[in-house]
C-alpha positions as CSV (number, residue, x, y, z in Angstrom):
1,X,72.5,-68.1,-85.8
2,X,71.6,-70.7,-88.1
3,X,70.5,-74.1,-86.8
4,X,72.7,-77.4,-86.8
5,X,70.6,-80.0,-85.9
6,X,67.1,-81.1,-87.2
7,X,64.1,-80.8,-85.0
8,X,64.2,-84.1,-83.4
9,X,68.3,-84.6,-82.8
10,X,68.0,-81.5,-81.4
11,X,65.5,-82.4,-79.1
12,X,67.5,-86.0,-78.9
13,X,70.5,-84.1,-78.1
14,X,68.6,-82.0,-75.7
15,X,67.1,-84.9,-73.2
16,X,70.3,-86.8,-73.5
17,X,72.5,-84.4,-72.0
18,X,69.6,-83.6,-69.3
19,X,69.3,-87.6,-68.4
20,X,72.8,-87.7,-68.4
21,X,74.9,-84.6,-66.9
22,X,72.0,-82.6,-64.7
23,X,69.1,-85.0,-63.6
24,X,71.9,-86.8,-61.6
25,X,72.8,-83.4,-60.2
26,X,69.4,-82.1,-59.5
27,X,68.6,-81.7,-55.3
28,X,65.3,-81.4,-53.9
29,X,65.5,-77.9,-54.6
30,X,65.7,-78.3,-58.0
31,X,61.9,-80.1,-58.8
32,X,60.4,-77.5,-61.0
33,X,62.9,-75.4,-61.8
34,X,63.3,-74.6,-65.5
35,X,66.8,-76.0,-66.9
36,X,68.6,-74.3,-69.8
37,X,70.9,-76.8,-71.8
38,X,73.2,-75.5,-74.5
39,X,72.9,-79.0,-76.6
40,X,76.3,-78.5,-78.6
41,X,78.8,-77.9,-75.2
42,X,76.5,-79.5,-72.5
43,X,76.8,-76.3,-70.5
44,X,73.3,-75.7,-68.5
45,X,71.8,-73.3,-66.2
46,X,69.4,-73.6,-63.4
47,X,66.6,-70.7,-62.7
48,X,63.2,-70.3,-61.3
49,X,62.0,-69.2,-64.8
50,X,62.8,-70.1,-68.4
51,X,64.1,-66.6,-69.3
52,X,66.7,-66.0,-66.3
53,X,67.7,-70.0,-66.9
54,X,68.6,-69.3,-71.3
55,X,70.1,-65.7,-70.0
56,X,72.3,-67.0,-67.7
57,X,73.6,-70.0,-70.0
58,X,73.7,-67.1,-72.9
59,X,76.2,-65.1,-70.3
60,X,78.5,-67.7,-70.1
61,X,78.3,-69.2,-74.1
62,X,76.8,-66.6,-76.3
63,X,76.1,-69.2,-79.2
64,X,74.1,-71.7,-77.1
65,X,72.1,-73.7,-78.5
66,X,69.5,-74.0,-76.0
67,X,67.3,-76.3,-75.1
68,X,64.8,-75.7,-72.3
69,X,63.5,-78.5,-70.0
70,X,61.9,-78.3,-66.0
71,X,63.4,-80.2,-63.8
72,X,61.7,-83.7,-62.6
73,X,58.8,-83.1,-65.1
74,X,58.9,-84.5,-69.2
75,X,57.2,-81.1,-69.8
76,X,58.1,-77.9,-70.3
77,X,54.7,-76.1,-69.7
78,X,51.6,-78.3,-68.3
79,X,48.0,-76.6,-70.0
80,X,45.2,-76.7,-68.1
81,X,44.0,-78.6,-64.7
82,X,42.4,-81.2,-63.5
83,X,38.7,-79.6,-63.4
84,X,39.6,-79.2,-67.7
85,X,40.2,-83.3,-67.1
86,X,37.7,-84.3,-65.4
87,X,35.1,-82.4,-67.7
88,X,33.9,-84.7,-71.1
């Protein structure tokens, strides 16, 4: 499937539909799940793991766009610790 949107309105489009439809809906539960967002319907999935999350929402709409978030964090994936900080 060919893309519709450019980079950043598809990122836009992304983190507007998460602020807007699931953070409100997000339980305690929730914090650090991995959130699959199909940015043209504003369908989404929650799962434990990235993969499960986009297969689930591709069950349901096959031509999802999707855009991946985890849920109470602005990152998707968090590289290394705080030793890797720390150090100069």
């Amino acid at each position: 499937m060919k893309p519709c949107y450019s980079k950043d309105e598809f990122a836009a489009r992304g983190d507007a539909i998460y602020e807007r439809d699931v953070s409100p809906h997000l339980t305690a539960d929730d914090v650090r799940k991995f959130v699959a967002i199909d940015v043209e319907s504003g369908a989404y999935e929650i799962a434990d793991d990235e993969l499960t999350a986009a297969d689930q929402l591709r069950a349901r709409a096959p031509q999802a766009q999707v855009w991946l978030v985890r849920a109470g964090s602005r990152h998707l994936h968090r590289f290394g610790g705080l030793e890797m900080r720390s150090k100069p």
